[in-house]
FIGU-81649 format. One line per field, with one value per residue (C-alpha): y negated, x negated, z negated; residue number from 1; chain. Coordinates in nm, 4 decimals. Each point is the difference from the previous one (the first is absolute). Layout:
y: (Y,...)
x: (X,...)
z: (Z,...)
seq: (NUM,...)
mol: (A,...)
//
This chain:
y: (-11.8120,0.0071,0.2780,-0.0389,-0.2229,-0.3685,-0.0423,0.2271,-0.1882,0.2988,-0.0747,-0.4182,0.0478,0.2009,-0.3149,-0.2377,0.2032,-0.0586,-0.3377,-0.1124,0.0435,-0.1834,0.2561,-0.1833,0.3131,0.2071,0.1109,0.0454,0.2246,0.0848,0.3800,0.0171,0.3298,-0.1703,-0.0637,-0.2941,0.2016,0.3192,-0.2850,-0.0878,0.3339,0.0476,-0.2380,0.1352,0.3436,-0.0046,-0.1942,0.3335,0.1410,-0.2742,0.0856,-0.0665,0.2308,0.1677,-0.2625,-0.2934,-0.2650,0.1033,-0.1978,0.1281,-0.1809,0.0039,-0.1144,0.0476,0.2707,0.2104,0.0089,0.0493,0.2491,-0.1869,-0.0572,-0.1241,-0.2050,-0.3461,-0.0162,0.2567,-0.1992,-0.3335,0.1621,0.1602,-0.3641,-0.1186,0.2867,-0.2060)
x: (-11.4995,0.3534,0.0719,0.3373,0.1063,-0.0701,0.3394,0.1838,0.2293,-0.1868,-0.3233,0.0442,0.1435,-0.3277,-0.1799,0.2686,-0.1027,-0.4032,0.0530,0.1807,-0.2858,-0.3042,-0.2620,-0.3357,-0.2135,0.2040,-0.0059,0.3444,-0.0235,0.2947,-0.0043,0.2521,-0.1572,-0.0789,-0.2993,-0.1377,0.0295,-0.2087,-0.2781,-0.0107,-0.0723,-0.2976,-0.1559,0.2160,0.0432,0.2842,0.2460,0.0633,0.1900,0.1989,0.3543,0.4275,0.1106,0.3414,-0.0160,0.0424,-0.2843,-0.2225,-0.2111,-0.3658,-0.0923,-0.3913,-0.3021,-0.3247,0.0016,0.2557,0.3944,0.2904,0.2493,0.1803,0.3403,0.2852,0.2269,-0.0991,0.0824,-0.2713,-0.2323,0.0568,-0.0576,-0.3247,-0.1107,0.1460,-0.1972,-0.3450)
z: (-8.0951,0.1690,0.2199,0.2195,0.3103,-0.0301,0.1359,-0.1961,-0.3931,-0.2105,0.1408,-0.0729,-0.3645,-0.0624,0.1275,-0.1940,-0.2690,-0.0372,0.1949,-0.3136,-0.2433,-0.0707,0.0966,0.0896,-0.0141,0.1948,0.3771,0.2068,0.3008,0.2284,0.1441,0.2586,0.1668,0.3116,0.1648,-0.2179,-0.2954,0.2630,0.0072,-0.3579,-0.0523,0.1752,-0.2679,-0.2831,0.0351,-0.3224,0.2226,0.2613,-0.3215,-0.0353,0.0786,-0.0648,-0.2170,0.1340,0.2204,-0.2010,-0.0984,-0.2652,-0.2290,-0.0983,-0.2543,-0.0872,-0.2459,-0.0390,0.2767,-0.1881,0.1523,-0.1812,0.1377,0.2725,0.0225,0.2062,-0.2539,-0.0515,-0.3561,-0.0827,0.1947,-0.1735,-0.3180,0.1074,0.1288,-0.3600,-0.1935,0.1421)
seq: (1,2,3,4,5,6,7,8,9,10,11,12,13,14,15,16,17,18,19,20,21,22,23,24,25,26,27,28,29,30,31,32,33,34,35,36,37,38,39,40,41,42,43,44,45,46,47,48,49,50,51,52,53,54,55,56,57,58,59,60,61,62,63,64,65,66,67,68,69,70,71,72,73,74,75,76,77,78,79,80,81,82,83,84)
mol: (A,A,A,A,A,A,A,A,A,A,A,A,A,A,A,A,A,A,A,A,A,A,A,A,A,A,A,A,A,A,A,A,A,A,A,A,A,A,A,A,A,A,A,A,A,A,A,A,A,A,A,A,A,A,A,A,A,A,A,A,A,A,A,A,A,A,A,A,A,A,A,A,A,A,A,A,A,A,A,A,A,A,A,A)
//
């Protein structure tokens, strides 16, 4: 999952990021804190705590219902998507 502002450069290199892996098994969700993200979380409660960090798009990386600490630099991220 992505948390930050579809619009935003932090928020796409987080998507450049797992978009430039070959991850077949893997789920990609966008949480930009609006009301689409409100309504996916009727259905999946976990989403309401996804958040930016310090206001900057943050990566939660998860597997087999277990997260990793999230974080907001991309080069932490690509290594947890690396670390698979």
């Amino acid at each position: 999952m992505i948390a930050g502002d579809p619009k935003a450069v932090d928020t796409r290199e987080m998507l450049r990021v797992v978009s430039s892996r070959y991850l077949p098994n893997m789920v990609l969700l966008l949480a930009d804190g609006g009301a689409a993200q409100a309504q996916l979380a009727s259905g999946l409660p976990f989403l309401e705590g996804v958040s930016r960090i310090g206001g900057k798009a943050t990566a939660y990386i998860c597997e087999d219902l277990l997260c990793k600490l999230p974080t907001t630099d991309p080069k932490v991220a690509a290594d947890l998507l690396d670390s698979k």
